[in-house]
C-alpha positions as CSV (number, residue, x, y, z in Angstrom):
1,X,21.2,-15.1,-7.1
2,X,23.7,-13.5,-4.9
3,X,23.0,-11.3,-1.7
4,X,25.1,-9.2,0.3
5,X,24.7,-7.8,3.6
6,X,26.0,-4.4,5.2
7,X,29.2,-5.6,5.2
8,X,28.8,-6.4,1.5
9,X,29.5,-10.2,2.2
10,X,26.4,-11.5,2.9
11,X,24.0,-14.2,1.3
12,X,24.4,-15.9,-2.2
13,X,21.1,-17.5,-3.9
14,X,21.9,-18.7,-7.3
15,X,18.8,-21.6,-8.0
16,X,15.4,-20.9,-7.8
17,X,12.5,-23.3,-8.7
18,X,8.9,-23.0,-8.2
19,X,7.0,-24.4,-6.3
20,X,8.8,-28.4,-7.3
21,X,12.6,-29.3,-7.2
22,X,15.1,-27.2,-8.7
23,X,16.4,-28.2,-12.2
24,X,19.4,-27.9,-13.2
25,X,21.0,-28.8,-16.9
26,X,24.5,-29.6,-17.9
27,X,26.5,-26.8,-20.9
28,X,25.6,-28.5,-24.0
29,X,28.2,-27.6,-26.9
30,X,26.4,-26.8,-29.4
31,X,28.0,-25.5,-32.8
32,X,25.1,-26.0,-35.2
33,X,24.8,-23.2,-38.0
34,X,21.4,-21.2,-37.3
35,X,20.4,-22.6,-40.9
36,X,19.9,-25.5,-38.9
37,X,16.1,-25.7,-37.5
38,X,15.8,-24.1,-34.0
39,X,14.1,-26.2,-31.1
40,X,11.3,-24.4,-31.1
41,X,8.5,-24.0,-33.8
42,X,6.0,-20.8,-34.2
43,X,3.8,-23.2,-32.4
44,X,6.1,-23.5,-29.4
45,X,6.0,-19.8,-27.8
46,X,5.0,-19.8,-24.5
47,X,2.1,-18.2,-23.1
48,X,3.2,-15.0,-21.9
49,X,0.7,-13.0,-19.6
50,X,0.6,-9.1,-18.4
51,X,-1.1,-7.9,-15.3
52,X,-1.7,-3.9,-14.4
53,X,-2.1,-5.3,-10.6
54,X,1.7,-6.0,-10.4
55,X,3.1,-3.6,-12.9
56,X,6.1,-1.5,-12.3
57,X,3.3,1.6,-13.6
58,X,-0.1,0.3,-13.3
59,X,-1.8,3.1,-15.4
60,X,0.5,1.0,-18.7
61,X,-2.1,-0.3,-20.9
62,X,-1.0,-3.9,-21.7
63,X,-1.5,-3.7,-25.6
64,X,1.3,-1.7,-26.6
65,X,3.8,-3.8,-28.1
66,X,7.6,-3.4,-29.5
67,X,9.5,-4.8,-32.7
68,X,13.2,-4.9,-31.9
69,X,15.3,-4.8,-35.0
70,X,18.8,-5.8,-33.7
71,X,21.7,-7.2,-34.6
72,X,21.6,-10.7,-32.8
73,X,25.1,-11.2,-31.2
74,X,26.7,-8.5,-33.0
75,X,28.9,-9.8,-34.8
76,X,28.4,-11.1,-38.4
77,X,31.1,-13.8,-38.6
78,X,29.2,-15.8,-35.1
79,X,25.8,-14.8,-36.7
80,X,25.5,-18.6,-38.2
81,X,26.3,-20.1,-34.9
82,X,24.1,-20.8,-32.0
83,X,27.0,-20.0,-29.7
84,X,30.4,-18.9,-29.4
85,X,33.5,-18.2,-27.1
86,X,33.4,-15.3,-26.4
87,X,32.1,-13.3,-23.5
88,X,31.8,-9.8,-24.7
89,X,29.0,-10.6,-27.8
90,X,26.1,-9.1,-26.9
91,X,23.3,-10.6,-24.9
92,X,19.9,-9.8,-25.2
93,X,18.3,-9.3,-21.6
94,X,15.2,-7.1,-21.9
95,X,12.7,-10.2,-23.6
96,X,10.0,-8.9,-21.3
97,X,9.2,-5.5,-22.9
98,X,9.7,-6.9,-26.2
99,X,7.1,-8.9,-28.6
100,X,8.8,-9.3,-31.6
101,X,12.5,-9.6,-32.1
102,X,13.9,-9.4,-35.7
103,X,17.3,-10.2,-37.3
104,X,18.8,-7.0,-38.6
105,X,21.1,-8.1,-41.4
106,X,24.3,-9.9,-40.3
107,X,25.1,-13.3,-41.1
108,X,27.2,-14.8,-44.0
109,X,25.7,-17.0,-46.3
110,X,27.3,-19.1,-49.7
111,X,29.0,-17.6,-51.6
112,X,30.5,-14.7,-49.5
113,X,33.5,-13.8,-50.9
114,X,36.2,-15.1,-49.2
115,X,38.4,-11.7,-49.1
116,X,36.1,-10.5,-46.6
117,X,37.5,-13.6,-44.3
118,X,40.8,-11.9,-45.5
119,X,43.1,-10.3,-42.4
120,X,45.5,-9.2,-45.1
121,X,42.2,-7.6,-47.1
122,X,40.3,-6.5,-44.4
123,X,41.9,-6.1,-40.9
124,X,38.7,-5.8,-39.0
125,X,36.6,-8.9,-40.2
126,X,36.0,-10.3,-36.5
127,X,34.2,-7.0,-36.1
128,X,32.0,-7.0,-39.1
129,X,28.6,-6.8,-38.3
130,X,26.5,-5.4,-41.5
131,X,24.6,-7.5,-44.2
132,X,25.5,-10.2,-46.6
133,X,22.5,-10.6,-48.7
134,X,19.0,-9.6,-49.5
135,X,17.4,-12.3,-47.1
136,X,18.5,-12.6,-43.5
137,X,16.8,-15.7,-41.1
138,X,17.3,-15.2,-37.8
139,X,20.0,-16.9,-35.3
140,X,18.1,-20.4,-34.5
141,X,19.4,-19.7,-31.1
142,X,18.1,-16.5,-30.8
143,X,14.9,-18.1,-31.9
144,X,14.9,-20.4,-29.2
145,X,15.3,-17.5,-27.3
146,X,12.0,-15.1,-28.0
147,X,9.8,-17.8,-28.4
148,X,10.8,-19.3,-25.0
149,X,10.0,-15.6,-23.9
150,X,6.8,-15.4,-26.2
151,X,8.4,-13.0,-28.3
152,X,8.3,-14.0,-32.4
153,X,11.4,-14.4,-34.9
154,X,11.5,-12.4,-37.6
155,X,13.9,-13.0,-40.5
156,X,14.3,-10.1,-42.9
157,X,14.2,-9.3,-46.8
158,X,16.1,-6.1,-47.3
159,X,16.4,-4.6,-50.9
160,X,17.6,-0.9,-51.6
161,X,20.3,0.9,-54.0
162,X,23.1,1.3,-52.4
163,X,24.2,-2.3,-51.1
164,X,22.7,-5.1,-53.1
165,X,24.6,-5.7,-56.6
166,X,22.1,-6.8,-58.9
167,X,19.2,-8.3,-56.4
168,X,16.3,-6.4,-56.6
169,X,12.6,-7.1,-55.7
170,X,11.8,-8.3,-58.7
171,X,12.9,-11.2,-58.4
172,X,10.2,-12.2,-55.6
173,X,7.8,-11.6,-58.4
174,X,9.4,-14.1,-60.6
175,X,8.1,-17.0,-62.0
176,X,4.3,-16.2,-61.7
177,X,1.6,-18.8,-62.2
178,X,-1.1,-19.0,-64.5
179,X,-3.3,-18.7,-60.8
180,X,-1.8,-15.2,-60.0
181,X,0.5,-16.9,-57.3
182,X,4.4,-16.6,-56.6
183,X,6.6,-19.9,-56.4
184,X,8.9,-17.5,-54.3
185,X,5.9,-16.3,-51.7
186,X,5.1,-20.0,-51.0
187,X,8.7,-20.8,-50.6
188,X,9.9,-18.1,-47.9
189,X,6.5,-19.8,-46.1
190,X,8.1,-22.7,-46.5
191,X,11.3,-21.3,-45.5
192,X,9.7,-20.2,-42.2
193,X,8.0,-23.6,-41.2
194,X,10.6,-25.5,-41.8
195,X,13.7,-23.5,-39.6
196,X,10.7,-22.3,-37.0
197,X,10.8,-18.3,-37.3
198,X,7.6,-16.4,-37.2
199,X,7.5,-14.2,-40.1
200,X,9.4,-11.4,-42.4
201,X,10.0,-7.5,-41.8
202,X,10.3,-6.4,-45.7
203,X,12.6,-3.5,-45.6
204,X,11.8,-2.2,-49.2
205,X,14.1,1.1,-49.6
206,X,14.5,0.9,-53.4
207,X,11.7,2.0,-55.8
208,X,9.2,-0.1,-57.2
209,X,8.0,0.3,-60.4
210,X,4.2,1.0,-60.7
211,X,3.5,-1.5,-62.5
212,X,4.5,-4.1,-60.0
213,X,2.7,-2.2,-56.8
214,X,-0.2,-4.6,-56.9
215,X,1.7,-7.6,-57.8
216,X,3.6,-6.8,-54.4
217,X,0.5,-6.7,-52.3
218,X,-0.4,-9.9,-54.0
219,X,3.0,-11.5,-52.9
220,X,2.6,-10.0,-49.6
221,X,-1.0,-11.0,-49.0
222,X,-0.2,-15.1,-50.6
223,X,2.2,-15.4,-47.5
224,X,0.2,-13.6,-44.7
225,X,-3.0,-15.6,-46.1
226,X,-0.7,-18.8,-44.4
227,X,0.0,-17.8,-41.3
228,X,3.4,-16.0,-41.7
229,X,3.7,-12.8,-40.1
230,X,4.9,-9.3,-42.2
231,X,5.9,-6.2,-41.0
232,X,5.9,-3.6,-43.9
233,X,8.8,-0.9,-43.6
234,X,7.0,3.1,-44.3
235,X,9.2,3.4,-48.0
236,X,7.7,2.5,-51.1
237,X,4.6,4.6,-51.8
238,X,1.0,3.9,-53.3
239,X,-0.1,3.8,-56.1
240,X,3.3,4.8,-57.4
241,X,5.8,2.9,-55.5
242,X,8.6,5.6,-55.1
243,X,10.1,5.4,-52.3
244,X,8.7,8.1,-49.8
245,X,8.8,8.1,-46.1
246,X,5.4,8.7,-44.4
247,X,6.3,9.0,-40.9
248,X,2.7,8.5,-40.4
249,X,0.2,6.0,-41.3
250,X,-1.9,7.1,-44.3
251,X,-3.3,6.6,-47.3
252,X,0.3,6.2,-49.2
253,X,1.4,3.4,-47.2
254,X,-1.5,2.0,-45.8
255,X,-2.7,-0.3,-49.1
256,X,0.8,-2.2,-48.2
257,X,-0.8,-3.4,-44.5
258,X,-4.8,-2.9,-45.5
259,X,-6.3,-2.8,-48.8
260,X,-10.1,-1.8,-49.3
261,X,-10.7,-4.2,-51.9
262,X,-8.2,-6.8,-51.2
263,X,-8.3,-6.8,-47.7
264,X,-5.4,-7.9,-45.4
265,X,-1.9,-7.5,-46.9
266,X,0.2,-7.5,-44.1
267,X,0.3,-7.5,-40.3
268,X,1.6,-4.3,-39.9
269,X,4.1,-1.2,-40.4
270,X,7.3,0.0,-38.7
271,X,7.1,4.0,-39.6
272,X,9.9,6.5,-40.3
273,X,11.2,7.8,-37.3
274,X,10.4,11.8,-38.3
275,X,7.1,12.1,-36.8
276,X,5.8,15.2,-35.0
277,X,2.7,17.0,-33.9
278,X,-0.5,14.5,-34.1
279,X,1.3,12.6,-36.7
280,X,0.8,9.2,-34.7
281,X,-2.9,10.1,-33.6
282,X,-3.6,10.5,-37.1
283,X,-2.0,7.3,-37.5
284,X,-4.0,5.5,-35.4
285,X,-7.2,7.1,-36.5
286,X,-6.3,5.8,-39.9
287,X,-6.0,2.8,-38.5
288,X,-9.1,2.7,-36.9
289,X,-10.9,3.9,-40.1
290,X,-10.4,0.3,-41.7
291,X,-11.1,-1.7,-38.5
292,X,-7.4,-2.7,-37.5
293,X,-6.2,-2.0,-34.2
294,X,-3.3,0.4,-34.3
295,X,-2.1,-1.1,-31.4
296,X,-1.3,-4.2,-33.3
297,X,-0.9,-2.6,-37.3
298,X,0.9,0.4,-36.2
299,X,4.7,1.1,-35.0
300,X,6.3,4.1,-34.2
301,X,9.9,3.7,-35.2
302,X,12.8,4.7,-33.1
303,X,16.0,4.8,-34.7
304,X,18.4,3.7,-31.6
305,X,21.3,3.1,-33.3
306,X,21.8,6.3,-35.0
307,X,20.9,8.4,-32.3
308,X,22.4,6.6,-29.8
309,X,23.0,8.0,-26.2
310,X,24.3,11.4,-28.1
311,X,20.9,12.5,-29.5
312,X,18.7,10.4,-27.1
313,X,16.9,13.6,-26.4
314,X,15.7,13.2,-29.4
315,X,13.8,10.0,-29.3
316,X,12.8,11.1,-26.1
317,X,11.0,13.9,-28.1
318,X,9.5,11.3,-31.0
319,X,8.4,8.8,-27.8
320,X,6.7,11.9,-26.9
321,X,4.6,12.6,-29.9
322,X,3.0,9.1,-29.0
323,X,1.3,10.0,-26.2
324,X,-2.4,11.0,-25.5
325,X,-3.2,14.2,-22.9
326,X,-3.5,11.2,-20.3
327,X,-0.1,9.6,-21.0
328,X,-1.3,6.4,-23.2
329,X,0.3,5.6,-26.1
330,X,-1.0,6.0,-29.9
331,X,0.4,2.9,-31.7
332,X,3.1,0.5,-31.0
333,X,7.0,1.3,-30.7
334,X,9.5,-0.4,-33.0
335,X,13.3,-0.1,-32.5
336,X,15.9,-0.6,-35.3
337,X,19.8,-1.2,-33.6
338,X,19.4,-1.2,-30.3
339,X,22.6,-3.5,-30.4
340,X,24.2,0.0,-30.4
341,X,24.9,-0.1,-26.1
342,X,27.8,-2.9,-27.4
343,X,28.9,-2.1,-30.7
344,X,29.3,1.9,-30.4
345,X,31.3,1.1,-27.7
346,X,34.2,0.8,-30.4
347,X,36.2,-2.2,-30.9
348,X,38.7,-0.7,-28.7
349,X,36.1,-1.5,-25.3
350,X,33.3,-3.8,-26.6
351,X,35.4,-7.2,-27.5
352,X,36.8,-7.1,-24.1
353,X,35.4,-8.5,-21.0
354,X,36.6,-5.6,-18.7
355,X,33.8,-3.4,-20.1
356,X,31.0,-5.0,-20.7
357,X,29.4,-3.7,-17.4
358,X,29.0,-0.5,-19.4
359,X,26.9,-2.8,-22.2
360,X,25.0,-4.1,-19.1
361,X,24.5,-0.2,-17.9
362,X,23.4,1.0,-21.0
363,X,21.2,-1.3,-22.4
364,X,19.4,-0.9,-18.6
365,X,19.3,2.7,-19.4
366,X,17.7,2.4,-22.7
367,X,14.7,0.1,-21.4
368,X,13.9,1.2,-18.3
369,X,15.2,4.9,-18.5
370,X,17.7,4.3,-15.2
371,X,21.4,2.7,-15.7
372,X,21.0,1.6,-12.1
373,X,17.8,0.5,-12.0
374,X,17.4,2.5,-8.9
375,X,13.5,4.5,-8.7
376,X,13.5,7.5,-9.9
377,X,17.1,7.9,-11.8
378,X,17.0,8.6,-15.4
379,X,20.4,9.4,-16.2
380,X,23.9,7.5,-16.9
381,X,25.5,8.6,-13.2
382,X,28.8,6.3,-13.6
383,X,31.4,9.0,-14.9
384,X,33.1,6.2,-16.8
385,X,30.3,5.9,-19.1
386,X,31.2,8.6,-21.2
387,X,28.4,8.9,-23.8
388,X,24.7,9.8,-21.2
389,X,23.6,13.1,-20.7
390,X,21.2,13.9,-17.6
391,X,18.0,15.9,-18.0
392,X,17.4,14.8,-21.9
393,X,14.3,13.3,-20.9
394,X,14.8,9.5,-21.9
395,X,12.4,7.6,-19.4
396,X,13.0,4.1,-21.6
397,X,10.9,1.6,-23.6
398,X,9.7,0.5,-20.4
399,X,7.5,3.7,-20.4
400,X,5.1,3.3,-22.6
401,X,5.6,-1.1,-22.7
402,X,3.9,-2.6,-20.1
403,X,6.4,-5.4,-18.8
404,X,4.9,-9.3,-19.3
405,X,6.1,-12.5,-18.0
406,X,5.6,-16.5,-19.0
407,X,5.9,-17.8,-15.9
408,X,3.3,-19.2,-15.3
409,X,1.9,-22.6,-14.2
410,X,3.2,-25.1,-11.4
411,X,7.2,-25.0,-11.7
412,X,9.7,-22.4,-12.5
413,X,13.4,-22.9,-12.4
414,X,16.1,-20.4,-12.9
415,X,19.8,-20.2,-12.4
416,X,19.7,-16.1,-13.4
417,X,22.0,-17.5,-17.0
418,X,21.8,-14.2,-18.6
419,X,23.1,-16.3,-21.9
420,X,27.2,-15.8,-21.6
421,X,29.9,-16.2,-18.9
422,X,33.8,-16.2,-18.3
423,X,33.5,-19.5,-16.6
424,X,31.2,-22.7,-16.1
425,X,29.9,-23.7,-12.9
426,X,27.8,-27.4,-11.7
427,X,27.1,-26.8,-8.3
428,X,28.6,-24.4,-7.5
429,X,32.5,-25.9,-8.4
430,X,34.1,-24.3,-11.4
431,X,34.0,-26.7,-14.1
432,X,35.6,-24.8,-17.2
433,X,37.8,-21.4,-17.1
434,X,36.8,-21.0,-20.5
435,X,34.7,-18.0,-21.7
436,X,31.3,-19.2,-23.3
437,X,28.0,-17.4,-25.1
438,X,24.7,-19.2,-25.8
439,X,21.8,-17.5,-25.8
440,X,19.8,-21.1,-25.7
441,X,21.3,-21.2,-22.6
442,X,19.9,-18.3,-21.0
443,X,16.8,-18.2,-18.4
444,X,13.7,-16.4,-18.0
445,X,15.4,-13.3,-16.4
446,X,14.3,-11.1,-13.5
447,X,11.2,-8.9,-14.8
448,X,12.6,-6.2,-13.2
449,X,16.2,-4.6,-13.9
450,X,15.3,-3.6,-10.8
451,X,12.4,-3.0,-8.5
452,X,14.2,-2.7,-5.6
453,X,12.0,-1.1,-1.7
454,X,13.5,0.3,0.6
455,X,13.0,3.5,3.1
456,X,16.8,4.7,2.7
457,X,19.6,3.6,1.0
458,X,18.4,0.5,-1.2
459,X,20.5,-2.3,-2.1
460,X,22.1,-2.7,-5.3
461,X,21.7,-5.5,-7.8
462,X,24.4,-7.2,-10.4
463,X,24.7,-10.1,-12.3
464,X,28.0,-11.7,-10.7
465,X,29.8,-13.8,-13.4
466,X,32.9,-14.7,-10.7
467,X,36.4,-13.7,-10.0
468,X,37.7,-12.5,-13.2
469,X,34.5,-10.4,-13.8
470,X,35.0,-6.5,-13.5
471,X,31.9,-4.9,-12.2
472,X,31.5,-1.2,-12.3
473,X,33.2,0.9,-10.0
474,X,29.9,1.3,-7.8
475,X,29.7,-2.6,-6.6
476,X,31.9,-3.2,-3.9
477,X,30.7,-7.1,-3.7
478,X,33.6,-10.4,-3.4
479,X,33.0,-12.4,-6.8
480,X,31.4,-15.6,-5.8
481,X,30.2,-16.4,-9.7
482,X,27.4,-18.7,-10.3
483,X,26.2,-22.2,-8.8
484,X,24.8,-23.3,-12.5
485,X,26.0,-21.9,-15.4
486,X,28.0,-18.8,-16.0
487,X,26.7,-15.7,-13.4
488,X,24.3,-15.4,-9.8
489,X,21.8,-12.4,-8.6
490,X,24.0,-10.5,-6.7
491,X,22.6,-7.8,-4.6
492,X,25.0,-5.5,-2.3
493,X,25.1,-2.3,-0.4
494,X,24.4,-1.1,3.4
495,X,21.7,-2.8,5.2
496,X,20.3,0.2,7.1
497,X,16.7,-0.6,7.2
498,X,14.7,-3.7,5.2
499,X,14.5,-4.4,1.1
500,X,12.1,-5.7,-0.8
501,X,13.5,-7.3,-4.3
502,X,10.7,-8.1,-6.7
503,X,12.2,-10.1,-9.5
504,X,8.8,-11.7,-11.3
505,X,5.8,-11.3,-12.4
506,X,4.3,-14.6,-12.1
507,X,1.2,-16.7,-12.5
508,X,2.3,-19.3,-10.6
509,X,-0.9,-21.9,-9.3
510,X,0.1,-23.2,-5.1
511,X,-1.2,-26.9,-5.0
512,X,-1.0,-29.0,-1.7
513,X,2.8,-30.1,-0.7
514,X,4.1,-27.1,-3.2
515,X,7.7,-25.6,-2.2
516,X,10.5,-23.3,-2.9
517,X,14.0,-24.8,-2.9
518,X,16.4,-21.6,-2.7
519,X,20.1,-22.3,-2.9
520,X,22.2,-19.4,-1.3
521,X,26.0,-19.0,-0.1
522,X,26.1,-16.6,2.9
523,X,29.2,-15.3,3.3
524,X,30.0,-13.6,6.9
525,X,27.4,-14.4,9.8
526,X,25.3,-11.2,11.1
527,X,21.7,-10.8,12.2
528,X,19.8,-10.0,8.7
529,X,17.0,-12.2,7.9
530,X,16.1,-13.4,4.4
531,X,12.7,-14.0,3.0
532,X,10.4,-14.4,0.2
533,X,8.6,-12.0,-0.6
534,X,5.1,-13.2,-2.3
535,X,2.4,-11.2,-3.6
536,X,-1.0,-13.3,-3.9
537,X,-3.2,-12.6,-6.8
538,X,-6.0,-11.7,-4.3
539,X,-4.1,-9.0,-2.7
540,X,-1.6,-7.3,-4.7
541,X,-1.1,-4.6,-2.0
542,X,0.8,-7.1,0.3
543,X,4.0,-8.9,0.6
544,X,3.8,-11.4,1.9
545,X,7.1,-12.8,4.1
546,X,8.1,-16.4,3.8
547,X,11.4,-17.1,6.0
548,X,14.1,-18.6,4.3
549,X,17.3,-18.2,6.3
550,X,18.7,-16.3,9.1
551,X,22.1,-14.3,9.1
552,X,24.5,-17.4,9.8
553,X,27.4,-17.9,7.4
554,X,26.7,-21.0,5.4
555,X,30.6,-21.9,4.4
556,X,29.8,-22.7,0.8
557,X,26.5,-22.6,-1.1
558,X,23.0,-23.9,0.9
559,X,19.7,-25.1,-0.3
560,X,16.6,-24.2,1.6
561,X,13.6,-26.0,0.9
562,X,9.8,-23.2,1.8
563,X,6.9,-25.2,2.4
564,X,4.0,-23.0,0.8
565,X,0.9,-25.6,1.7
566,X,-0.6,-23.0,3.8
567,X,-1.5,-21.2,0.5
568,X,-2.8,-23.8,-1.3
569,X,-5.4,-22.9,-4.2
570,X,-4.0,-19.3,-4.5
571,X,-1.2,-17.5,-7.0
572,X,1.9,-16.2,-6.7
573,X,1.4,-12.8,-8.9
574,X,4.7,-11.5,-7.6
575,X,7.8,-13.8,-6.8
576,X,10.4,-12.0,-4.9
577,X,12.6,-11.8,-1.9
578,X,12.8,-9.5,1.5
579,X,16.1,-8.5,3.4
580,X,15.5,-7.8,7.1
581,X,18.3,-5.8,8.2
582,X,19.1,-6.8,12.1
583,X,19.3,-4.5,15.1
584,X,22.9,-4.1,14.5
């Protein structure tokens, strides 16, 4: 993490643990296809917690969750990897508002045909992004990546009219045993165990025949009865199976999540994105009616990638229709493409790393509603981002999602790896020049993108990635880079009166002999102060100040070691820092 003082050359903190020593780990190269088993099983996800005393919006019930239906990295031809070389693939950063992440369709699989490798055939392969085939696992390294932020993997099984050749549902249903069981159901299970995903989103957008409706719910309901997780799209109707969007939970699409006589078919539904009126409180009533929580059956869908930035007034509208008279939410959210801040960017911007900071400012904008970050802005303000409109009512996911965290426990150690860089960095000393992107290799990220106090004038917050990094026009910060791994916390602007940064949510227990070890690189001396800033479960009105440093130049990067033994037996709800601006 990086700080800056008035002069905009202040204090750089890159490590972080909590409350033991801070750890630290070496690049690994790793060029493993994702058909290779993640590190992580379903049984791995960490614990992740929320907590309305320390939420951005307080009044945010917890149980509102999100589906994200994206596109991994972006790019279909690095799909199969867990990493690449490239800086400017997108990067995931909003894993705290998000409970389920699944792979829209992207990666290649055997027998592609080899004229879409082609240049002569197809100039822009290296920008290909759309599906291969019928069945899409996710990126193990994405994988890695959810369930290290308690989110679950979903893989996919697409079928429609348009794009598949000659694969149709049917032949799920093939093969059927003298029990009344699929071969094919218990393989996808098997399918799932064995690489370490979560479950499937079946995106059924072709018609099925009515007389293979009920042998669909029993394939459905053979795999959910072991464990695996299914997302239903809203397409295919009941009884008859014509395709037929709902936009609403009812009785023609309901028998596909919960059946009156057979019970449970699947886990839940992503609904058509046309919904209006009390559409969604009908929804959840429906819900209701069989016992199921629409908080957990029921998912509002919001098609990102179409409407983009363009029509986000729009979605704004449909996020809307899912509130009560007292602001809560009917049902879930679900997102298909939210990718879309890189790739509709054009391949003339997004493969270079001179503009990603507008993928960084948009994908802020579409979460939490603000580009910045900064409390109360809700529009794009950067002219050069040329695609935000103000006043068309976007507020972000982070509306109606009530932000969670895993840390949790005795340690935490981060580096602030947001998963990619244009260098390497071991201690601060530049190690490779080469650009890099590994989503494995990204940490828990700052909760909030940002939550940033101040009476006037607030600092700013970036993710510096070093020298050759171009931030947006609005940082005026020296590029320092990071002290492990690819970027630091950078925060810069006038000091004119004292900041408050909160950057987690934690749950973090204070033993005996506990500590912070904060490593920092002040650049110019001046008479700021820096601090933790704590929160203590038993008082979330009050931040607490820890001293770290004062306003000395440290001539390279520092560690300082906080002893927190005076609050032994309490925890940290709230890990953060303070900026005490000096008399001059």
């Amino acid at each position: 993490m990086a700080l800056m003082s008035r002069a905009m050359e202040g204090m750089m903190v890159s490590a972080m643990a909590v409350p033991g020593m801070v750890t630290v780990c070496s690049p690994m190269a790793l060029n493993m296809s994702s058909m290779m088993r993640p590190a992580r099983s379903p049984l791995d996800l960490a614990q992740s917690f929320t907590s309305s005393i320390t939420q951005k919006d307080p009044s945010l019930p917890a149980d509102t969750e999100m589906f994200n239906l994206a596109g991994d990295y972006g790019n279909a031809f690095f799909e199969s990897f867990h990493d690449n070389n490239v800086f400017s693939q997108y990067l995931f950063n909003y894993w705290q508002y998000t409970d389920y992440y699944g792979a829209w369709p992207g990666q290649p699989i055997a027998n592609v045909p080899k004229s879409l490798y082609d240049k002569k055939v197809q100039s822009d392969w290296t920008q290909k992004w759309f599906e291969f085939g019928t069945l899409n696992l996710p990126n193990a390294a994405y994988a890695n990546a959810a369930h290290k932020n308690c989110a679950k993997s979903i893989a996919m099984i697409f079928y429609s009219d348009n794009d598949r050749g000659e694969q149709t549902y049917k032949d799920l249903l093939e093969g059927k045993r003298a029990d009344g069981t699929y071969p094919v159901a218990d393989k996808l299970v098997e399918i799932a165990e064995y690489y370490g995903f979560d479950g499937y989103f079946v995106n059924q957008e072709s018609d099925v025949s009515a007389d293979d409706v009920l042998a669909y719910q029993d394939f459905m309901k053979q795999i959910v009865d072991q464990g695996i997780y299914i997302q239903w799209y809203d397409s295919a109707t009941y009884p008859g199976g014509g395709v037929g969007y709902q936009d609403m939970f009812n009785g023609s699409n309901s028998p596909y999540v919960q059946d009156t006589d057979k019970g449970k078919i699947s886990d839940s539904i992503f609904l058509n994105y046309w919904f209006s009126g009390n559409m969604l409180k009908d929804s959840a009533a429906h819900a209701e009616s069989f016992g199921i929580d629409p908080k957990y059956a029921v998912f509002a869908g919001i098609e990102s990638g179409q409407k983009k930035f363009d029509s986000i007034g729009s979605n704004a509208g449909y996020m809307n229709v899912n509130l009560d008279d007292t602001g809560k939410p009917y049902v879930s959210l679900a997102a298909l493409g939210t990718d879309f801040v890189s790739r509709e960017l054009g391949d003339d911007k997004k493969v270079y790393p001179k503009y990603q900071n507008q993928v960084f400012d948009r994908e802020r904008r579409l979460w939490t509603g603000s580009s910045t970050g900064e409390k109360g802005t809700t529009d794009i303000a950067d002219n050069y981002i040329d695609d935000g409109t103000s006043n068309d009512g976007w507020k972000g996911f982070a509306s109606q999602i009530a932000e969670c965290s895993v840390v949790g426990g005795s340690m935490f150690s981060t580096s602030f790896n947001t998963g990619h860089g244009l260098e390497w960095r071991d201690g601060g000393e530049r190690t490779s020049d080469q650009q890099w992107g590994n989503i494995n290799l990204q940490d828990i990220l700052p909760t909030w993108q940002w939550w940033i106090d101040a009476d006037s004038d607030p600092l700013q917050a970036d993710f510096d990635y070093g020298k050759d990094y171009e931030a947006v026009p609005r940082f005026k910060y020296t590029k320092v880079g990071g002290y492990e791994g690819g970027d630091s916390l950078v925060l810069s602007g006038k000091l004119s009166n004292d900041n408050t940064i909160r950057l987690y949510k934690t749950d973090l227990d204070v033993a005996a002999g506990s500590k912070i070890d904060l490593t920092y690189n002040k650049l110019n001396s001046d008479d700021s102060k820096l601090q933790l800033g704590l929160i203590l479960a038993g008082d979330p009105e009050t931040v607490v100040p820890v001293d770290v440093t004062d306003g000395s130049a440290g001539n390279g990067w520092k560690t300082a070691s906080v002893d927190l033994s005076q609050y032994a037996g309490k925890k940290i709800a709230t890990l953060g820092l303070i900026v005490k601006a000096g008399a001059d």
